[in-house]
BAZA-120474 format. One line per field, with one value per residue (C-alpha): residue number from 1; residue in three letters; chain; x, y, z. Coordinates in steps of 0.001 Angstrom, whole numbers. Each point is the difference from the previous one (the first is absolute). Layout:
% residues N
i <- c(NUM  ...);
aa <- c(ala  ...);
ch <- c(A  ...);
px <- c(X  ...);
py <- c(Y  ...);
pz <- c(Z  ...);
***
This chain:
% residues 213
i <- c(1  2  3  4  5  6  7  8  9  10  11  12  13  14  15  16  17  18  19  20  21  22  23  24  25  26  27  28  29  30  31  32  33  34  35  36  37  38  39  40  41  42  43  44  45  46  47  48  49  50  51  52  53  54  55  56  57  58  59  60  61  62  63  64  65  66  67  68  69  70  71  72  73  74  75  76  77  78  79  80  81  82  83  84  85  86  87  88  89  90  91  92  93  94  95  96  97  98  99  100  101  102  103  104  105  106  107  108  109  110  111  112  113  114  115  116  117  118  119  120  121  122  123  124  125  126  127  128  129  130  131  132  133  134  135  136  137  138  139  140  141  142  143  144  145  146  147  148  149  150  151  152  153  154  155  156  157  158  159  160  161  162  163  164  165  166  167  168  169  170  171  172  173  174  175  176  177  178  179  180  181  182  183  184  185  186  187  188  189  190  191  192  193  194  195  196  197  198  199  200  201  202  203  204  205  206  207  208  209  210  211  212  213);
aa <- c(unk  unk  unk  unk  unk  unk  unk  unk  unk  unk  unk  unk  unk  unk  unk  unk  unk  unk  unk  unk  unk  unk  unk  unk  unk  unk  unk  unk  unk  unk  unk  unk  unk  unk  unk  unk  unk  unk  unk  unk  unk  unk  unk  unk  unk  unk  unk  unk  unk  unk  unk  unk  unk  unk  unk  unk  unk  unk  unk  unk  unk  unk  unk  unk  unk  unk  unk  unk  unk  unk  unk  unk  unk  unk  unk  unk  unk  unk  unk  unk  unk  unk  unk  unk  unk  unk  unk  unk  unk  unk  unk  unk  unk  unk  unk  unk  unk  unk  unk  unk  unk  unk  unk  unk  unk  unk  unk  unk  unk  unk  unk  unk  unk  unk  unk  unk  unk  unk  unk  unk  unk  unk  unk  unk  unk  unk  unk  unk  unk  unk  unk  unk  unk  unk  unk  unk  unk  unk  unk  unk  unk  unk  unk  unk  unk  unk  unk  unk  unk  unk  unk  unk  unk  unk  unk  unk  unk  unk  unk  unk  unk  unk  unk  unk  unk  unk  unk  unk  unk  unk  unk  unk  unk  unk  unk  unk  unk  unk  unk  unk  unk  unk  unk  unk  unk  unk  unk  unk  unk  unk  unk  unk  unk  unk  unk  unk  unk  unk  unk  unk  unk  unk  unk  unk  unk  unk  unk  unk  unk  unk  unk  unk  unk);
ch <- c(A  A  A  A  A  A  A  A  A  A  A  A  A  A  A  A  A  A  A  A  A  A  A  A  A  A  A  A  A  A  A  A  A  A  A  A  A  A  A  A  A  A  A  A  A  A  A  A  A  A  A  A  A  A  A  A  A  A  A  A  A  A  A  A  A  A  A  A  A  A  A  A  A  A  A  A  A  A  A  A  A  A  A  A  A  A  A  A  A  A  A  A  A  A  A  A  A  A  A  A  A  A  A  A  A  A  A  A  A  A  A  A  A  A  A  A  A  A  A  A  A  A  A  A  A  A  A  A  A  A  A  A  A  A  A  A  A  A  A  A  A  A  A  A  A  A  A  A  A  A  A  A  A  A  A  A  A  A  A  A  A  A  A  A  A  A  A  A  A  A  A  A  A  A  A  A  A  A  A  A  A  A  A  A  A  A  A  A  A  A  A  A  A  A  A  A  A  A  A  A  A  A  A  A  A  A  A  A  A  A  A  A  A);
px <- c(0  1639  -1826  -355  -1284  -3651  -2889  2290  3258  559  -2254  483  -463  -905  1041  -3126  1744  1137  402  -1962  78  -1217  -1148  -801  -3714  -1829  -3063  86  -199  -3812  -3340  -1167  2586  5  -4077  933  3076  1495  3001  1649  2372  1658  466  1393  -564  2710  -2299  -3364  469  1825  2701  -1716  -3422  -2515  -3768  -1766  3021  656  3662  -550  1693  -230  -1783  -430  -931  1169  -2344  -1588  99  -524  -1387  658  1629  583  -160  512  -1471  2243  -881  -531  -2211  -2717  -3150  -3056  -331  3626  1740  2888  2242  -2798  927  -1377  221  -1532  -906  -722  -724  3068  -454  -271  -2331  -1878  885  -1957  1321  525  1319  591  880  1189  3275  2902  3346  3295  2323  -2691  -472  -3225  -1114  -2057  -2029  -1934  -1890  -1845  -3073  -2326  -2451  2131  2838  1163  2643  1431  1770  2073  -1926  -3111  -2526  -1124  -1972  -1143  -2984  -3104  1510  -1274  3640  1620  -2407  1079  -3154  -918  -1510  2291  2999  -964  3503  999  3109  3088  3249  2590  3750  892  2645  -558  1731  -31  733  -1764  -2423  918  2588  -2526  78  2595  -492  2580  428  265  -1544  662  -1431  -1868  -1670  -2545  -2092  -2542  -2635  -1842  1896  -2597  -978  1942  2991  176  -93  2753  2526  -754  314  3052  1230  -397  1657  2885  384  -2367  549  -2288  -2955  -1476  -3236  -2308  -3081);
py <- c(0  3625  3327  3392  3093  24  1945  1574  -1291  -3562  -2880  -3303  -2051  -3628  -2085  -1948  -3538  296  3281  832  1605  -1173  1517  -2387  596  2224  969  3046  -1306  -1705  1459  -2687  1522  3784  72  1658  -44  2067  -1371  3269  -251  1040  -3187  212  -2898  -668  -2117  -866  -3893  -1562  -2998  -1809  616  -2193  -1023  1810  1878  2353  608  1695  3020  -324  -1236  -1990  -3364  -3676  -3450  241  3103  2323  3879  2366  512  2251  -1403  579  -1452  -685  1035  -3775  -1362  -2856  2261  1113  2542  1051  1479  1078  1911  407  982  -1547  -187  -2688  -1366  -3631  -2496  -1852  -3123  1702  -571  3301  3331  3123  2657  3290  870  2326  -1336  3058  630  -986  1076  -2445  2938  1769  641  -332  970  -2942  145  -2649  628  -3141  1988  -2011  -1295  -362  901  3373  764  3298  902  3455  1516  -1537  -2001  -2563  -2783  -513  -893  -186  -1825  -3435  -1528  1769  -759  -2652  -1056  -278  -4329  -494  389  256  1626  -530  1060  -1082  838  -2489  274  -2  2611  2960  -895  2486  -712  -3719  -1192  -3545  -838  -1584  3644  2584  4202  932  4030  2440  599  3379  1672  -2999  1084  -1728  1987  -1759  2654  1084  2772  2662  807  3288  -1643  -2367  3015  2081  -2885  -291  3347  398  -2447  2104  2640  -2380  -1506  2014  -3003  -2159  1685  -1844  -158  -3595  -1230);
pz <- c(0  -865  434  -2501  321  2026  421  3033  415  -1150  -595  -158  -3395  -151  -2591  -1174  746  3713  1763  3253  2967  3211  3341  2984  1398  1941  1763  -1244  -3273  397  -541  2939  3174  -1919  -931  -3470  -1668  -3137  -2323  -2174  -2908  -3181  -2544  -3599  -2134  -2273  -2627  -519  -168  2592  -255  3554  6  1879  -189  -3189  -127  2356  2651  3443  759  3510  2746  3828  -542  -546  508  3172  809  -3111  304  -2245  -3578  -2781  -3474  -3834  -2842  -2876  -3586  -1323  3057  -986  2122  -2117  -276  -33  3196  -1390  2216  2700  3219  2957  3672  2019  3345  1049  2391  1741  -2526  -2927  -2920  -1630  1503  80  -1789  -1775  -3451  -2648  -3385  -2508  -2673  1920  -1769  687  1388  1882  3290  1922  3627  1699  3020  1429  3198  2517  997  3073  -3063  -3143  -1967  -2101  -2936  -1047  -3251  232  3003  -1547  1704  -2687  1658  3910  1984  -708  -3589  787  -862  2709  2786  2461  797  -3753  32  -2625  2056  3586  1055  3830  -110  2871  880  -1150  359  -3758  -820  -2236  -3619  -2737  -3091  458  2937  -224  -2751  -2357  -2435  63  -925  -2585  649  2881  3474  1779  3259  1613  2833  2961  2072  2623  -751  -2958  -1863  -1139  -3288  357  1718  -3328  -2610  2697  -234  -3820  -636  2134  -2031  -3429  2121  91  -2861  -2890  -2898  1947  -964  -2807  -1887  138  -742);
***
């Protein structure tokens, strides 16, 4: 794993094949011991098919989970996944039950450019489960697919000691391109608090503005 020049500072790039970093557990880290949770970040995809993908075709980017005792994740569909209809390069973040199986979730799904970076928020609300693109909300309660309680899903989640892994959750896919400013916080950020960091951001670093759809 090297790094290159971040969002602020350095971030870290991960190779698509191997490359991960990992951060033993903590409460602080759990929507169950915290009673809402938010997971910040920059990422910057470096293609829109990936060499390890897994499932339909899809790597995660990061996430808190492993069999047993799975909770949270932040995933990426791939250009050439098998869903219909296609999710290509849809962002999602997800919460689930300590066995696994179907999570509920948020996404956004719009032109992703290899190269570019994007600002992801993902927030574990008491009912359900919220994305943000760029200081954006895009999908959260009362969507049906974010709702724990939603039949399909039924989503009681625990917290399990599984370490935090970016740039893979549990080695079976791998993110090829860069993560920057990860950030937990055991309380809901506000809407305004989301746009301030984004926009301080910008302040930063003014190439990371970029136009999507």
């Amino acid at each position: 794993m090297h790094t290159d020049p971040g969002v602020v500072g350095l971030a870290r790039i991960f190779d698509g094949q191997s490359a991960y970093v990992q951060i033993p557990d903590s409460n602080a880290w759990s929507q169950p011991t915290t009673g809402a949770l938010t997971v910040e970040f920059w990422m910057r995809p470096d293609a829109l098919v990936f060499p390890h993908e897994e499932g339909s075709g899809y790597v995660w980017i990061l996430g808190k989970g492993e069999p047993g005792r799975y909770e949270w994740s932040f995933r990426i569909y791939g250009q050439d996944n098998r869903e219909s209809p296609n999710r290509g390069n849809r962002v999602g973040f997800y919460a689930y039950n300590p066995q696994g199986g179907e999570g509920a979730g948020a996404e956004f799904q719009d032109t992703v450019v290899a190269g570019q970076w994007i600002y992801v928020v993902g927030e574990l609300t008491s009912t359900g489960v919220k994305i943000y693109r760029d200081g954006t909300l895009r999908q959260g309660p009362p969507a049906r697919a974010t709702l724990y309680a939603n039949p399909a899903y039924r989503i009681h989640m625990a917290h399990g000691s599984a370490p935090l892994r970016i740039g893979t959750r549990d080695f079976h896919s791998w993110f090829l391109g860069a993560v920057d400013e990860v950030a937990i916080y055991p309380r809901l950020l506000s809407d305004a608090e989301i746009q301030q960091h984004y926009q301080l951001a910008l302040a930063e670093n003014p190439g990371l503005a970029a136009p999507h759809s």
